[in-house]
C-alpha positions, -999 to +999 in steps of 0.1 A: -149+712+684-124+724+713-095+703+697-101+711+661-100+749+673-068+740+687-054+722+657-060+755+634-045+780+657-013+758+654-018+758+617-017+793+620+011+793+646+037+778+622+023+799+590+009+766+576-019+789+552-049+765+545-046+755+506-013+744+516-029+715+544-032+690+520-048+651+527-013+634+532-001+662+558-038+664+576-033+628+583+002+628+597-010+653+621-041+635+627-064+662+613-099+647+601-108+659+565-135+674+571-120+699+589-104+713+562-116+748+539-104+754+505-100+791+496-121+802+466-099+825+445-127+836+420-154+858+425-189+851+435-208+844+400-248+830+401-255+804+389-268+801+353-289+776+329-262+761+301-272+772+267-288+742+246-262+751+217-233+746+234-244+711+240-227+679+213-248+666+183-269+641+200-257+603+184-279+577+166-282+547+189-272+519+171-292+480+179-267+459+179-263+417+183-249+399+212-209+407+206-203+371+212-227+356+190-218+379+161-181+372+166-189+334+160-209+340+130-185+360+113-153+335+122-178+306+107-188+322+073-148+326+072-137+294+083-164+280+061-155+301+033-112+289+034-126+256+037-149+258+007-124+273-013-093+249-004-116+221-015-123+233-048-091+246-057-074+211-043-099+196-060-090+213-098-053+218-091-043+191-069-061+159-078-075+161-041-044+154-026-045+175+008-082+158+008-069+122+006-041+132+030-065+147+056-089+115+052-057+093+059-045+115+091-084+111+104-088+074+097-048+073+113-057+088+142-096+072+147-078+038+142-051+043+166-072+059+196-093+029+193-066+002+188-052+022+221-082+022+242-099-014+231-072-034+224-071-055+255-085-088+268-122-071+278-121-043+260-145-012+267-159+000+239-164-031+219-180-068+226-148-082+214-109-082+202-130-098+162-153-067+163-123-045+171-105-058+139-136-057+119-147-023+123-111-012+116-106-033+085-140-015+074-122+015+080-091+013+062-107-004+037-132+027+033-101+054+031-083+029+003-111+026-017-117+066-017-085+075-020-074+054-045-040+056-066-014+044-045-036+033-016-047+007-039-016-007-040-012-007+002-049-025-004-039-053-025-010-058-002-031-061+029-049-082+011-026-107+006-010-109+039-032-142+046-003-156+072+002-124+094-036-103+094-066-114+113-094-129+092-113-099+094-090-082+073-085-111+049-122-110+041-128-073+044-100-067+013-104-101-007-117-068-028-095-051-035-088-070-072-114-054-083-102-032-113-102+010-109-123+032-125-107+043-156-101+080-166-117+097-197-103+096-230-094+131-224-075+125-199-053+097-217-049+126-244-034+150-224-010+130-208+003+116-245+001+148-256+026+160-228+045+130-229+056+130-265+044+169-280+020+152-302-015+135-304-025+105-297-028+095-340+008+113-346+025+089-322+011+059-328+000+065-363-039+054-354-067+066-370-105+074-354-119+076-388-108+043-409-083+062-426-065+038-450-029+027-444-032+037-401-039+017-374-065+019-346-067+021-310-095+015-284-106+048-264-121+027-237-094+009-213-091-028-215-080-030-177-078-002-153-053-004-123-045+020-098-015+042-110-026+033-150-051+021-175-046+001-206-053+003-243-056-017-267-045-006-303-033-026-336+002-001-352-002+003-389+023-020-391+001-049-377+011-052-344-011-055-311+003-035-284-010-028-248-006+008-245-004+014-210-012+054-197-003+066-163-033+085-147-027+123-152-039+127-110-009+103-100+016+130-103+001+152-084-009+126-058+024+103-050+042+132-031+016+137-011+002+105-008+036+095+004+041+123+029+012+114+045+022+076+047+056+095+069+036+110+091+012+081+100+043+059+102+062+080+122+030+085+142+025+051+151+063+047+155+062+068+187+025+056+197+033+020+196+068+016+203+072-002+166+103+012+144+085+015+116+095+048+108+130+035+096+118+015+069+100+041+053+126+063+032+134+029+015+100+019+007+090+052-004+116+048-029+104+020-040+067+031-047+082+062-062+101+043-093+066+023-097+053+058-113+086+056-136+073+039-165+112+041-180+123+025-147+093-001-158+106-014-192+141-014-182+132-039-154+110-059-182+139-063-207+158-072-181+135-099-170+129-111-202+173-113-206+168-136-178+145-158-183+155-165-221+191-170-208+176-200-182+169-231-195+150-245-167+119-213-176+131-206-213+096-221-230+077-220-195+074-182-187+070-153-212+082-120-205+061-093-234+085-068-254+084-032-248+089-010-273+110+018-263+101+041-297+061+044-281+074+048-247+078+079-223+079+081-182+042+078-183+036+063-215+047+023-220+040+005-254+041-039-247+029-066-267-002-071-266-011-105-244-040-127-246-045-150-217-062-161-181-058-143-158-045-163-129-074-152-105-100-173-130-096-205-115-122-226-135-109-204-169-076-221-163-082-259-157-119-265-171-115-284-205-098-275-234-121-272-268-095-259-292-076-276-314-058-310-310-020-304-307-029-263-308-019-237-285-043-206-264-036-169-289+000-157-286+017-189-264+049-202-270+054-167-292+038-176-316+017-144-336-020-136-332-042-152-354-049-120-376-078-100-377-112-107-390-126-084-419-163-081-408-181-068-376-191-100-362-162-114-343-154-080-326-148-088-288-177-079-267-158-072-236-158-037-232-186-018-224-215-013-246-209+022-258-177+018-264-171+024-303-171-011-325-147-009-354-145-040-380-109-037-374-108-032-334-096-063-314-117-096-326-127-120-302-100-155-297-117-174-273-134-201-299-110-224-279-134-221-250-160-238-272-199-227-284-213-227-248-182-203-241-173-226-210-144-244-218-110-234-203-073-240-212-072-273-189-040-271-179-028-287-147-029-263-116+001-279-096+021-276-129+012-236-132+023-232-095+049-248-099+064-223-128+051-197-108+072-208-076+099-217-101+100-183-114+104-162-085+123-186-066+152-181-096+147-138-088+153-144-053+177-165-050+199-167-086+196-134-102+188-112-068+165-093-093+132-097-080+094-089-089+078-078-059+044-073-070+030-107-083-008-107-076-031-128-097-039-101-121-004-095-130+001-135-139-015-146-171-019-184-181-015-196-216-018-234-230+012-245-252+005-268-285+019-295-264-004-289-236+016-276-206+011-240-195+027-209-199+033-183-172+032-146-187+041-119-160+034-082-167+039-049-147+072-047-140+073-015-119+083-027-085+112-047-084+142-047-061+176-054-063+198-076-039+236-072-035+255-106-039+265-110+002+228-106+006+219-129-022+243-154-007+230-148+027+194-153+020+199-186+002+216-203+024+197-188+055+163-209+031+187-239+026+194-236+067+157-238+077+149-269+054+177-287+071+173-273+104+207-260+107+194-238+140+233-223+147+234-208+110+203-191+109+211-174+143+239-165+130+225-152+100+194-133+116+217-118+143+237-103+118+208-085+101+200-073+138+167-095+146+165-105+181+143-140+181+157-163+153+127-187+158+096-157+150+115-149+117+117-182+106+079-185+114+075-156+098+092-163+069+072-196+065+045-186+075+039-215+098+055-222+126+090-227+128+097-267+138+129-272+137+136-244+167+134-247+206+097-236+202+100-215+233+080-188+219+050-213+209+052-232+245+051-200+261+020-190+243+004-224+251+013-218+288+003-188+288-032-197+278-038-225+304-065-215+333-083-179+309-108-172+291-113-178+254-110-136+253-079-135+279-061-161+256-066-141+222-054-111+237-023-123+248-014-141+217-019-114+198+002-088+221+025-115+221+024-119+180+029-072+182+061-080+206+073-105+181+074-077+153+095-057+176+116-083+184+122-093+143+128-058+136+150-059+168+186-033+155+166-012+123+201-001+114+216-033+107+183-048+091+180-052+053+154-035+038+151-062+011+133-082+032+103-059+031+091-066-002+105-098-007+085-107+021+058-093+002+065-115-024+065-146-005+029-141+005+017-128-022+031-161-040+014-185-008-017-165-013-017-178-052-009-211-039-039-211-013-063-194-041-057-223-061-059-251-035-022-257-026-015-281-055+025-278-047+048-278-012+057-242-019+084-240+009+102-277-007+104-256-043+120-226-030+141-246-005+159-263-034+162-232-051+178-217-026+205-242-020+210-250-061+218-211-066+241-212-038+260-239-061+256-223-098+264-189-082+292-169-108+304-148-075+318-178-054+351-195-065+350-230-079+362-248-046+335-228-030+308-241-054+317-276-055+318-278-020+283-261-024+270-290-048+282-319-019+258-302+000+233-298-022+234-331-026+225-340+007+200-319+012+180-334-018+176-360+003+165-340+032+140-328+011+127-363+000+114-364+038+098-333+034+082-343+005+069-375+030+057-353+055+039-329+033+020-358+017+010-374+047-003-339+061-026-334+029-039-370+036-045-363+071-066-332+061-083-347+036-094-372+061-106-343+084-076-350+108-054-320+114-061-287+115-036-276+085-014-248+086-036-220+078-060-230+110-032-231+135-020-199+123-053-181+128-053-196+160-017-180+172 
């Protein structure tokens, strides 16, 4: 009390007044707070009660929610809402195609997270390396088979890659020949109608209702594919056409179907270390002219230019006319075809009942037997409520007999053989070649003399090789037959693959004898002292390497060889589906090294040097043709495995 006396006397000392003592200065001079008086200016008033209506309105107390809870509800019914609305106006405008494209992404990613996590000797998640591939196929095979359209296509290629996928694969999309479902007749209208400005009866001068003098047309689809159905009609002027109609959704869908395929791609580019990503701009192109129906029937006249002009398939393989006057970018008009399909093994060699010295409808170019004038001969064959018409298409298989299970009995090894024939001549003497020869685009038809005659229809995706490449290509076949190890390095290097020996396996599809067969010692080496599970895995990693190593310098590496690869195995799978009645590899070997002797582009010296040779390598063939005989006998003595078993196997 003494000192705080003391403190205010020297307050008062140096005219320091009170209000002017403020905290900040108190505590520099070490004066306690509460020491301190504040000066009340006013005068004294009493204290008084505050008058009730000076007070604010009182306010409603509102109940509400949990803040968080009612945030989520509200960003749910919105999220749900965009979501909702994107589908249905995708759905209406844009044939689904952000929907197909998010279903692709999810089955991308599901498929590489568990390719990523399982894929190893013991994996995790899974029993084994089979169920890992199974599941997956099941997978893919689901988001094709939703999809549609174009993923179709990717489908039927998968499914003939018999030489390079697992089994599980094989089996999981042996289903996907199945035909499409077809589009209404509504559908087929608008697209002629935008097409051509008119109707369906202006263009093709049909009539629904009989009318006299027009001509008539199915509404329901005799086939249905994935990018387009087809028709059949009789013109006014009495010809059978196939009238084939691109499904109106297509355009809509190929951009963005294809956009999607970038981004996987690319995806699994960076994921797995694969360089896919380069080939895609090239095979997008491709798929892109398969919607050009135009593009289409120029590549079909073309064809059938060809193969009138060759005298070794002239009378062997038909090519059907297009008419250009019915046909628009989504719109072709053919000839009309009536035949086996190549997939009806039994329809192709069980006995012939037709006619002695007569020929299947249409073979040989001969014209259809014309139509019957009563209701009883219509063909049954489409569906049941399908309109019947006196004049729609009659049935023409009396030549498969009363019990209706006769065939064309034609020799299998002879078909293959045209079919091997065929392609074998696009490869490797035109460089013009049909990429997309699955067994429902090969028909079968008997000749009056009794051989048969290959008819091959959709023309949509073909390639084109340059001459060098041509020349290349040949002689790199001709090299493997003869073993010539120095050429095909030479070759391969210079189209910027690292391991000469995988291609030529590849390119086989068995392996490659005639190499150092390093890769396929190392792979038994590696095996020796592991488990039947250890062993798979590495094979298999080893088989992934061996893609990186064939695609090896992207930029230097033709991007032919991707569908004529494709062509290859589709053309083994045909062979395989029909037993392997001909050594497809001897065929296309002397293919190869004939066309590198009839080529126009090489000089005359060139070419007869080039028949001295192929002279030679006839007979290097003749001990092919040994070899391959005595392996048939072997496996049809149950000794061997066969080439197809030791494949799986690697």
């Amino acid at each position: 009390m003494i000192h705080g006396l003391r403190l205010l006397r020297g307050a008062q000392t140096h005219n320091v007044t009170y209000r002017s003592l403020t905290l900040p200065s108190l505590r520099s001079r070490s004066v306690h707070p509460s020491l301190v008086r504040h000066v009340q200016s006013q005068a004294f008033q009493p204290a008084r009660p505050i008058n009730p209506a000076d007070l604010p309105k009182p306010k409603v107390r509102k109940i509400k929610p949990p803040f968080r809870r009612r945030k989520w509800v509200r960003r749910l019914f919105v999220f749900s809402a965009l979501v909702g609305s994107g589908y249905v106006l995708d759905k209406q405008f844009n044939a689904s195609a952000l929907t197909r494209s998010f279903r692709t992404f999810k089955t991308g990613l599901v498929i590489g997270l568990d390719y990523k996590i399982n894929f190893r000797a013991h994996p995790p998640l899974v029993n084994s390396i089979e169920e890992l591939h199974a599941r997956n196929a099941t997978r893919i095979f689901d988001l094709l088979r939703y999809n549609g359209g174009l993923y179709l296509k990717i489908g039927q290629a998968i499914a003939m890659q018999s030489a390079v996928l697992p089994p599980q694969f094989q089996k999981m999309f042996a289903k996907m020949f199945d035909d499409a479902p077809q589009n209404d007749w509504a559908e087929v209208e608008r697209v002629v109608r935008e097409d051509f400005g008119k109707s369906v009866e202006e263009v093709f001068g049909v009539s629904f209702a009989g009318e006299q003098g027009k001509g008539v047309m199915e509404k329901t689809a005799r086939a249905s594919a994935s990018v387009a159905q087809v028709h059949w009609a009789r013109l006014a002027d009495g010809r059978e056409v196939a009238i084939k109609v691109q499904k109106r959704e297509i355009a809509d869908q190929v951009g963005w179907d294809l956009w999607a395929f970038k981004v996987v791609a690319k995806a699994y580019t960076w994921w797995f270390g694969i360089p896919l990503y380069t080939l895609v701009p090239y095979i997008t192109e491709r798929l892109m002219l398969e919607t050009d129906f135009q593009n289409e029937a120029d590549n079909a006249e073309k064809m059938r230019e060809l193969v009138a002009g060759e005298k070794r398939l002239n009378g062997r393989v038909y090519i059907p006319q297009v008419y250009r006057e019915l046909s628009s970018k989504r719109v072709m008009t053919a000839e009309w075809i009536e035949g086996v399909r190549l997939w009806d093994k039994e329809g192709i060699q069980d006995r012939w009942q037709g006619g002695f010295r007569q020929g299947s409808p249409g073979a040989g170019g001969s014209k259809l037997p014309p139509l019957p004038n009563d209701r009883t001969n219509v063909d049954e064959s489409v569906p049941e409520d399908a309109p019947k018409h006196p004049l729609y298409k009659p049935n023409r298989k009396q030549w498969k007999g009363k019990d209706g299970k006769g065939g064309l009995g034609v020799s299998l090894k002879t078909t293959m053989n045209t079919i091997v024939d065929l392609f074998s001549a696009q490869m490797f003497l035109w460089g013009i070649v049909h990429c997309d020869p699955h067994p429902g685009n090969i028909f079968i038809r008997r000749l009056p003399n009794g051989q048969p005659e290959v008819v091959l229809i959709d023309h949509g995706l073909y390639i084109q090789m340059s001459p060098q490449f041509r020349h290349q290509y040949a002689l790199f076949w001709k090299s493997l037959m003869a073993f010539d190890n120095a050429t095909i390095r030479d070759i391969v290097s210079s189209w910027g693959i690292n391991n000469p020996d995988i291609f030529a396996s590849a390119t086989l599809m068995r392996p490659y004898q005639g190499g150092d067969n390093s890769t396929l010692n190392e792979l038994k080496k590696g095996g020796k002292g592991k488990d039947q599970a250890e062993r798979a895995f590495e094979m298999q990693a080893k088989a992934r390497d061996g893609i990186k190593q064939i695609l090896g310098d992207e930029t230097k590496w033709p991007r032919e060889l991707i569908f004529i690869g494709r062509n290859l195995r589709i053309v083994q799978g045909n062979n395989q589906f029909l037993g392997s009645p001909v050594n497809r590899i001897k065929i296309t070997g002397l293919w190869a090294s004939r066309a590198l002797a009839e080529s126009p582009d090489l000089s005359t010296g060139q070419r007869w040097r080039n028949w001295v040779q192929h002279l030679r390598f006839r007979l290097v063939l003749l001990l092919s043709d040994a070899y391959f005989t005595w392996s048939k006998v072997k496996q049809a003595v149950g000794v061997g495995r066969g080439w197809r078993r030791i494949l799986r196997r690697i």
